[in-house]
C-alpha positions in Angstrom: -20.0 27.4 -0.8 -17.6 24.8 1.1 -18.3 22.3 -2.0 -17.1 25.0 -4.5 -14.1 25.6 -3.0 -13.3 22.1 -2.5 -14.2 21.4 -6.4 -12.1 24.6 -7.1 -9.4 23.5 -5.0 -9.2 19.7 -6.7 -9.6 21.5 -10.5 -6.3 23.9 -9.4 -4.3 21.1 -8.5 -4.8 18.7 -11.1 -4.3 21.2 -13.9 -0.9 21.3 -11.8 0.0 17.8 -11.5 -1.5 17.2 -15.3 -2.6 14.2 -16.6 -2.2 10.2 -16.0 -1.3 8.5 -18.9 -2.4 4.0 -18.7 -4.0 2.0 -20.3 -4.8 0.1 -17.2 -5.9 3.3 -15.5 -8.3 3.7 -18.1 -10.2 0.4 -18.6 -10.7 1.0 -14.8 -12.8 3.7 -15.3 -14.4 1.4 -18.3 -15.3 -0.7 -15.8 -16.2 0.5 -12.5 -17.9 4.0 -11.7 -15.7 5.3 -9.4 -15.0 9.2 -8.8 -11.0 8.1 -8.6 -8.5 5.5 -8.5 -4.9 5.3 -6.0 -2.2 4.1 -8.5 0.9 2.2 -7.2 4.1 2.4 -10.0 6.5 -0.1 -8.2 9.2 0.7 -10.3 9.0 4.4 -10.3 8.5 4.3 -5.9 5.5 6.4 -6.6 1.7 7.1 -5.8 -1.1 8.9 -7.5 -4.8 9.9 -7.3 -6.8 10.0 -10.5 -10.0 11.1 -11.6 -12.2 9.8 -14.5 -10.8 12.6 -16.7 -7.4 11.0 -16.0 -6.5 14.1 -13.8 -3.8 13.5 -11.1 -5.1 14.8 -8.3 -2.2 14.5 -6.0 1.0 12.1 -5.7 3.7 11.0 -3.1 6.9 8.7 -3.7 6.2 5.5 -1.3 8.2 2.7 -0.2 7.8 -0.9 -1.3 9.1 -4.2 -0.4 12.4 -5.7 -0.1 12.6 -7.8 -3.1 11.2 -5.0 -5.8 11.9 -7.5 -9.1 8.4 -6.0 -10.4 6.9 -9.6 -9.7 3.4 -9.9 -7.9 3.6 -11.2 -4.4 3.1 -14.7 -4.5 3.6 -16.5 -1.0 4.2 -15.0 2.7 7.6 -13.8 3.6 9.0 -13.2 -0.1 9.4 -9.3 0.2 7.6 -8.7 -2.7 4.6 -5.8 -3.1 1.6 -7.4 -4.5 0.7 -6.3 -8.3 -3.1 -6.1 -9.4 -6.8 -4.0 -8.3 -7.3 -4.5 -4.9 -9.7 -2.4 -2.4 -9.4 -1.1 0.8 -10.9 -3.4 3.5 -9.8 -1.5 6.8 -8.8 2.3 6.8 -7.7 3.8 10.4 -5.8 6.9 11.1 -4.8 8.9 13.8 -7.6 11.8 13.0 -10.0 9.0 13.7 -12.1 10.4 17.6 -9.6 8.8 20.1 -12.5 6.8 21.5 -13.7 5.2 18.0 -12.0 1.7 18.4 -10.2 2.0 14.6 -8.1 4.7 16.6 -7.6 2.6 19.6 -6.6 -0.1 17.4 -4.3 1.6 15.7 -2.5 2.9 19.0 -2.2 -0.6 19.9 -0.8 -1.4 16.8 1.8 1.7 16.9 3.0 0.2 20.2 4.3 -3.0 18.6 8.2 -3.1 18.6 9.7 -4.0 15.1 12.9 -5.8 15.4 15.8 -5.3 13.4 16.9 -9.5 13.8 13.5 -10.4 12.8 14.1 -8.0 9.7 12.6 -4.8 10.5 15.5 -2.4 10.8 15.9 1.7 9.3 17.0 2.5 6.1 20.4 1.7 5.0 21.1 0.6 8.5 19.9 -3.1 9.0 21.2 -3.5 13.0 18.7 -0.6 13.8 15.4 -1.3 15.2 12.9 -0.3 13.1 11.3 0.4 16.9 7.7 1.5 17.2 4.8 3.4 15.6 5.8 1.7 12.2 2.5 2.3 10.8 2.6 6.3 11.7 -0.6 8.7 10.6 -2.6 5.6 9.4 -3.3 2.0 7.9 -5.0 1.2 4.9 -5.7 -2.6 4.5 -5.7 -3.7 1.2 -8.0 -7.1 0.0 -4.7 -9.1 -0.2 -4.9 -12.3 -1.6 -7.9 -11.3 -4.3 -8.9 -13.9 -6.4 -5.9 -13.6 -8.1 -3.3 -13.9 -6.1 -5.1 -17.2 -5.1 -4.9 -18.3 -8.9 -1.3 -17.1 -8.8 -0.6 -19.5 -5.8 -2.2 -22.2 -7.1 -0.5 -22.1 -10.2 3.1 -21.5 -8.2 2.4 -24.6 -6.1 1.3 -27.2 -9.1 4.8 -25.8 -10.3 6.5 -26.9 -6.9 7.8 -22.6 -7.1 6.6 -22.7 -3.6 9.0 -23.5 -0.5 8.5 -25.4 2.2 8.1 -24.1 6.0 11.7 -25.6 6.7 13.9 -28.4 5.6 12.2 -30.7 8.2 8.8 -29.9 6.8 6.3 -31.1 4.4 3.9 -27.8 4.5 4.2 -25.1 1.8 4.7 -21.3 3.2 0.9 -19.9 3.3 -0.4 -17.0 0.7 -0.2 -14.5 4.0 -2.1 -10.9 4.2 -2.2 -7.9 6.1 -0.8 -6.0 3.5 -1.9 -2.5 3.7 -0.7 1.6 2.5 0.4 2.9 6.0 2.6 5.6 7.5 6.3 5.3 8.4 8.5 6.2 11.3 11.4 6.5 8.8 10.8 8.7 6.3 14.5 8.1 4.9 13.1 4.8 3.8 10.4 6.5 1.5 11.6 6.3 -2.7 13.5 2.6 -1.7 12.6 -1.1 -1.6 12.7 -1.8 2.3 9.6 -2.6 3.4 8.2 -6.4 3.6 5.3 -6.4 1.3 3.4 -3.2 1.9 3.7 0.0 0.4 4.9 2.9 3.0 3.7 6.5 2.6 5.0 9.9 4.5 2.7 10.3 7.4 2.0 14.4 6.4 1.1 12.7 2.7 -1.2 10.2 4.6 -2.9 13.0 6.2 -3.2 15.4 2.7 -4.8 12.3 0.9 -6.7 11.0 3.8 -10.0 11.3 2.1 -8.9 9.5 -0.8 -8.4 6.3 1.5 -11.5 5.3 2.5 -12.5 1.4 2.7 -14.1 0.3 -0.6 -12.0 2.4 -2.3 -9.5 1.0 -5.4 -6.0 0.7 -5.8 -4.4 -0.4 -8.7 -0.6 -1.4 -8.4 1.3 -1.7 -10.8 4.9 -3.0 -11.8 
């Protein structure tokens, strides 16, 4: 009976929401044989669920990074979003059982305090700590750099488009990682370019799509 209603429930809203129109989204389901697909529109600040039938299941305006010039992320520290298929490699949230270790380490991460001087500051208001719980309901770790980010850093460095550390260096800036869909202590920042590389999410979104984020599960972002 519970599986009905939940398949009833699901049918409802994506007759509501209507239906996802990509090409990308489609050779996706070409490809792989998953029940759904999270799509990331940079440009458009905005997050959906789809189904094979190209149903939108549910949707949410996110947050991006800084420097939003619809170009995939190519080395650490340039503010961009990554573009591409990636998967989820680490999901945690905060209805995780507070003594699973994913919730623990999530409380530990909350704790962290995100400076404004290192660049983590509110929206529209860059001498405000950004402060802590950053990463709010949950964190979703996404498989960042895939094989082809890697290409696309190879590629950037043969072309010297990578910089160096510092002016008194001779080492490149690294690929980086840990770029994940989390939650937000500042919900203000939601529908701008603010964040350093990972895609923010409203925490009560988080928690409405939760079962949507689990690891192994695809996200496909997009310019």
């Amino acid at each position: 009976m519970c599986k009905k209603i939940v398949f009833l429930s699901v049918f409802i809203t994506s007759l509501l929401f209507g239906k996802f129109d990509s090409k990308s989204v489609q050779n996706f389901f070409s490809s792989y044989s998953k029940p759904y697909l999270i799509v990331v529109k940079k440009s458009e600040y905005h997050l959906w669920i789809v189904d094979r039938n190209l149903r939108i299941i549910d949707e949410a305006k996110v947050a991006v990074g800084k420097n939003n010039d619809l170009k995939p992320k190519i080395y650490e520290n340039d503010q961009r979003t990554p573009q591409g298929l990636y998967k989820i490699i680490e999901s945690i949230h905060q209805d995780m059982p507070p003594e699973s270790p994913e919730y623990i380490r999530l409380q530990k991460m909350n704790k962290i305090k995100f400076l404004a001087k290192d660049g983590y500051y509110r929206w529209n208001n860059p001498k405000q700590d950004l402060g802590t719980n950053a990463f709010g309901y949950g964190f979703f770790r996404l498989n960042y750099p895939n094989q082809q980010d890697k290409r696309r850093y190879l590629i950037a460095l043969r072309k010297k488009d990578i910089p160096l550390k510092d002016k008194n260096s001779l080492e490149f800036i690294k690929m980086g990682d840990g770029i994940a869909i989390h939650g937000t202590n500042d919900p203000d920042s939601i529908g701008h370019a603010i964040s350093s590389g990972c895609i923010r999410v409203k925490n009560e979104d988080l928690r409405r799509m939760v079962s949507f984020f689990k690891k192994g599960s695809y996200v496909l972002i997009e310019p």
